[in-house]
Backbone as a chain_set.jsonl record, in Angstrom:
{"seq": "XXXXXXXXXXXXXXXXXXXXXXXXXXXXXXXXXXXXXXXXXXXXXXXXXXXXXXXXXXXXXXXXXXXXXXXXXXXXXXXXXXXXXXX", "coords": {"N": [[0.824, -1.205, 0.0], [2.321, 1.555, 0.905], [3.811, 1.95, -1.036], [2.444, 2.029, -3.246], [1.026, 4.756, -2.324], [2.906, 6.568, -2.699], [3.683, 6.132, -5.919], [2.405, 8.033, -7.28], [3.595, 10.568, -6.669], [6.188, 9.955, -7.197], [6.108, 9.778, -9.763], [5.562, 12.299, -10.816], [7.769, 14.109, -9.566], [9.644, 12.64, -10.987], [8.966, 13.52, -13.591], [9.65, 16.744, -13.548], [11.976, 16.071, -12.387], [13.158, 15.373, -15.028], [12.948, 17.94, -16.609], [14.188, 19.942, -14.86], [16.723, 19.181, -15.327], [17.23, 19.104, -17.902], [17.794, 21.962, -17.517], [19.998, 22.355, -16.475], [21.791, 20.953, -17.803], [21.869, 22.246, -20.157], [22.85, 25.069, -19.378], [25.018, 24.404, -18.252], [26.158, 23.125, -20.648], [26.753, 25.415, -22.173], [28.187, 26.841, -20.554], [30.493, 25.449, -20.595], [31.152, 25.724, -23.103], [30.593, 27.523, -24.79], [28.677, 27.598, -26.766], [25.297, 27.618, -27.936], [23.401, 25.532, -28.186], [23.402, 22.417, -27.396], [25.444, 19.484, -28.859], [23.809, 17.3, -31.222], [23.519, 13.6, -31.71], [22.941, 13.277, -34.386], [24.084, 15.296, -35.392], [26.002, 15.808, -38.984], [27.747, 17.362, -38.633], [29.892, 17.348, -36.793], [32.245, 15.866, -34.849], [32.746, 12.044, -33.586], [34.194, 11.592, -31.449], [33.236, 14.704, -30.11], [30.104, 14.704, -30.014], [29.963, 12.054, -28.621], [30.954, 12.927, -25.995], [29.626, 15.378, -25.533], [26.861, 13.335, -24.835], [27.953, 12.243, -22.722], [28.24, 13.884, -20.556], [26.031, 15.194, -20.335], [24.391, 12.776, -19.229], [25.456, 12.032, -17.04], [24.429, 14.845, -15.671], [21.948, 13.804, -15.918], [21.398, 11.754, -14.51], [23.051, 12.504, -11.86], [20.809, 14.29, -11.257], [18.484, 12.636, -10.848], [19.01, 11.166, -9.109], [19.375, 13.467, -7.184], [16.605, 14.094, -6.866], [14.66, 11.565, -6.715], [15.573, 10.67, -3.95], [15.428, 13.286, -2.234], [12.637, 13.227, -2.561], [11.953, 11.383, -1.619], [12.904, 10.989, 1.149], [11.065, 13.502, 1.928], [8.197, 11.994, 1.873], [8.66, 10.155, 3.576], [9.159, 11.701, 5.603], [6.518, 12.758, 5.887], [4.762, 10.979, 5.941], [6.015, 8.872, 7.991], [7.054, 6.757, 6.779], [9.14, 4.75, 5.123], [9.336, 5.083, 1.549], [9.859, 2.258, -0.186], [8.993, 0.809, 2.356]], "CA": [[0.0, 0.0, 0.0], [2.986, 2.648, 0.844], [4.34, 2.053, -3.256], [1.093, 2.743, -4.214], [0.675, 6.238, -2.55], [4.496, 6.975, -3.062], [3.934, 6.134, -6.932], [2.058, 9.234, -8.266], [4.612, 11.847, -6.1], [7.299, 9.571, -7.765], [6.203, 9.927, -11.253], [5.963, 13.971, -10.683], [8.695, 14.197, -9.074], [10.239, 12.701, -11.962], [8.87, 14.208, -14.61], [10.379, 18.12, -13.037], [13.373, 16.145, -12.452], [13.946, 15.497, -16.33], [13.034, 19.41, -16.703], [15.749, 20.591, -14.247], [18.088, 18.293, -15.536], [17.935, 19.812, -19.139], [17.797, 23.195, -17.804], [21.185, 22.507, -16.379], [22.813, 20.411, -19.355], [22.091, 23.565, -21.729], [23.424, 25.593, -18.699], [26.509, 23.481, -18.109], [26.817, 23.037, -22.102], [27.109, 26.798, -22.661], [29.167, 27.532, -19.82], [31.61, 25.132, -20.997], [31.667, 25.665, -24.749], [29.656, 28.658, -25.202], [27.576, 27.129, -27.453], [23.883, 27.533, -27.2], [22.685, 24.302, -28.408], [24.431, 21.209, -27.318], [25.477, 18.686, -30.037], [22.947, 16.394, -31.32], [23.971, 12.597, -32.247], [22.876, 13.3, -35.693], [24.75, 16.194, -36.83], [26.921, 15.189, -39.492], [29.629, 18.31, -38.806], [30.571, 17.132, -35.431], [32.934, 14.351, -34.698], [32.374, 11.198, -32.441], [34.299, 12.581, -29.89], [32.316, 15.848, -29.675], [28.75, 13.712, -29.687], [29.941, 11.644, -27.347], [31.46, 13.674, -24.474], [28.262, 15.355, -24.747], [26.564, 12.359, -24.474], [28.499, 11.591, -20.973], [28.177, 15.073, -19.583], [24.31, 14.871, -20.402], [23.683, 11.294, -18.842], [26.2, 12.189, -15.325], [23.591, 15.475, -15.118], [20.604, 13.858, -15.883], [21.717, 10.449, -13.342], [23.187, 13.157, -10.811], [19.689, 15.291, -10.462], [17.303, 11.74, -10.701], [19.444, 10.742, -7.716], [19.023, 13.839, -5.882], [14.687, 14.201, -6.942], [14.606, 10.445, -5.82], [16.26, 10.736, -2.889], [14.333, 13.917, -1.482], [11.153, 12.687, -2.48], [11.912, 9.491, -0.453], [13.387, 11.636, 2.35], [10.153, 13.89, 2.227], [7.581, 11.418, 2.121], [9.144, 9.794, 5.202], [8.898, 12.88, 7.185], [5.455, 12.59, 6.16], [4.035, 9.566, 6.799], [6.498, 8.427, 8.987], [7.921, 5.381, 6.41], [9.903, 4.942, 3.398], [8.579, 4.341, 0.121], [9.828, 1.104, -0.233], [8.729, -0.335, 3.068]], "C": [[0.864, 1.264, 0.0], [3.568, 2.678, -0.521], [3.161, 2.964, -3.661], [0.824, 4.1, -3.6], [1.706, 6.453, -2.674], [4.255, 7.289, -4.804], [3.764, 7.638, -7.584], [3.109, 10.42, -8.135], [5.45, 10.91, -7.317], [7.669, 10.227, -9.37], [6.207, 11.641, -11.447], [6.966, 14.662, -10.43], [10.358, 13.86, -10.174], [10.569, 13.212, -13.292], [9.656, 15.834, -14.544], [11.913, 17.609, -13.013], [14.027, 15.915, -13.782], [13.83, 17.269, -16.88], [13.906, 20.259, -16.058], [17.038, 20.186, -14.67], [18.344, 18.727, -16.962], [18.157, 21.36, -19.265], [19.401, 23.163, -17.592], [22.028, 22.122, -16.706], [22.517, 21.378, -19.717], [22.935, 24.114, -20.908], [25.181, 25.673, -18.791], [27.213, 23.604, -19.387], [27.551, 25.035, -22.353], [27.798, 27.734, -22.2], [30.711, 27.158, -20.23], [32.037, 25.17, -22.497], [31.478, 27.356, -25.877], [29.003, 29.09, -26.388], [26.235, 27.569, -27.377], [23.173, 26.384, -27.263], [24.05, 23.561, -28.233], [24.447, 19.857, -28.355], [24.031, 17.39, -30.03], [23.495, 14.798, -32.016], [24.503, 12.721, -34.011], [23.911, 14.303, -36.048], [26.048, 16.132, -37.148], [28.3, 16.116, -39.688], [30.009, 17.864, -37.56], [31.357, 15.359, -35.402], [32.159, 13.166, -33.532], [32.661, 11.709, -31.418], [33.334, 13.813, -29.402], [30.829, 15.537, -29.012], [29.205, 13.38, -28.008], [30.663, 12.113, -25.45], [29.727, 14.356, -24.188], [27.379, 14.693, -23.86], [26.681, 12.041, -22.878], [28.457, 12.597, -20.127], [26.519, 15.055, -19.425], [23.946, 14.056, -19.39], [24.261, 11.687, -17.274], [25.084, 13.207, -15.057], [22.42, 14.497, -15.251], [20.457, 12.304, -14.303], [21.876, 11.253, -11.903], [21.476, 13.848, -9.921], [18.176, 14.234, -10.553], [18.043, 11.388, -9.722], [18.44, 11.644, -6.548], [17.503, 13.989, -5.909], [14.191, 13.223, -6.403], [15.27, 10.471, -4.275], [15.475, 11.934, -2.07], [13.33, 13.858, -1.627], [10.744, 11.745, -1.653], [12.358, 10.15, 1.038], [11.847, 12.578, 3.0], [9.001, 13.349, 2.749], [7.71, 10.997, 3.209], [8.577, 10.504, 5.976], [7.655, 12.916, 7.365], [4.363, 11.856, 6.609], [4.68, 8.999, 8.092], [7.209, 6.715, 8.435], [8.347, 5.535, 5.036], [8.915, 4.792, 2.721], [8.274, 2.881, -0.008], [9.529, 0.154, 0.791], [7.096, -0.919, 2.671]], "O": [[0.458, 2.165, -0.735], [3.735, 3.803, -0.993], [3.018, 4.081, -4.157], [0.286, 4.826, -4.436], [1.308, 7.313, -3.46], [4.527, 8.422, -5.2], [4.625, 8.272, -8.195], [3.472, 11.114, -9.085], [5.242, 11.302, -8.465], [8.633, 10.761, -9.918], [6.945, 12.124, -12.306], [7.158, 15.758, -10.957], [11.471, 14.385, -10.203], [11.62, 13.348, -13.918], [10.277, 16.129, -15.565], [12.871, 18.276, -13.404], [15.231, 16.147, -13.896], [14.754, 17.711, -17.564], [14.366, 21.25, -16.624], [18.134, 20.697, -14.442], [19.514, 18.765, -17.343], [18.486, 21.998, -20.265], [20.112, 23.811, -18.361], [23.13, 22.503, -16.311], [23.618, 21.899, -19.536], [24.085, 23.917, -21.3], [26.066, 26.451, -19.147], [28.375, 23.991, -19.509], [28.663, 25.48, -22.639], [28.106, 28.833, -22.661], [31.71, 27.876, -20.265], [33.086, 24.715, -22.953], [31.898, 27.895, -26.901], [28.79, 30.191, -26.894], [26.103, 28.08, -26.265], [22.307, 26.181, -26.412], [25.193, 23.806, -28.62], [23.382, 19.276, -28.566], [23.501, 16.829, -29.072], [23.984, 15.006, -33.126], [25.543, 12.493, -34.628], [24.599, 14.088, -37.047], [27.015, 16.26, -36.397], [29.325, 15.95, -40.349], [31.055, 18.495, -37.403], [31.044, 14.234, -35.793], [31.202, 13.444, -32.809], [31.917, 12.198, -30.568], [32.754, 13.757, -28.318], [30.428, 15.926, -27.915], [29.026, 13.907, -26.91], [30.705, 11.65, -24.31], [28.925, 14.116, -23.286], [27.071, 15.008, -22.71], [25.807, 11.709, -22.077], [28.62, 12.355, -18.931], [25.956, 14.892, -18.342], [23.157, 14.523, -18.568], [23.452, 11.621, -16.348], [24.411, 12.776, -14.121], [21.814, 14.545, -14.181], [19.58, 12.125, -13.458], [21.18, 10.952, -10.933], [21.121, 13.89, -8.743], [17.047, 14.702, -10.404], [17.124, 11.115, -8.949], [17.577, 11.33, -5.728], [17.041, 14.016, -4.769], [13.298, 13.447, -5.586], [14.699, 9.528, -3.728], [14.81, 11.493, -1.133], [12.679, 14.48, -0.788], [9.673, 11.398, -1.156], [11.979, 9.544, 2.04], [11.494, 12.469, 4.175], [8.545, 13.802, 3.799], [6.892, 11.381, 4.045], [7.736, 10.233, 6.833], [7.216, 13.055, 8.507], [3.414, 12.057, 7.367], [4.02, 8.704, 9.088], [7.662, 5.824, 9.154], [7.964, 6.267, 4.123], [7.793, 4.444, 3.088], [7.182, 2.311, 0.011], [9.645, -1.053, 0.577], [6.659, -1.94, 3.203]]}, "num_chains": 1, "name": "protein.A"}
């Protein structure tokens, strides 16, 4: 029964956290390249290397800020009910 009211926060919680997480890949991208758009797989002027560093700077933000959205959602809830998610 605690999954099941945990789920809906979860999925909200997730959805904002893929919206923070590309505000601060463009962020990140344009601080470090000063770019405005960050490379796309497809485009055929950029090398592999270029793609793929993106690629790995992308995936560490978007892994880093579903950690921390999971993690204080599961910390919040607690405080609220008084039990994890997963118990």
């Amino acid at each position: 029964m605690n999954k099941l009211l945990y789920k809906p926060l979860g999925l909200l919680f997730g959805a904002l956290g893929g919206v923070l997480a590309s505000t601060v890949f463009r962020k990140v991208w344009q601080t470090a390249t000063g770019e405005d758009e960050p490379p796309t797989a497809t485009d055929k002027d950029l090398s592999w290397r270029e793609v793929l560093v993106a690629a790995t700077v992308q995936g560490a933000i978007f892994g880093l800020v579903k950690a921390a959205i999971d993690r204080g959602g599961a910390t919040g809830y607690r405080k609220l009910t008084g039990k994890w998610p997963d118990d």
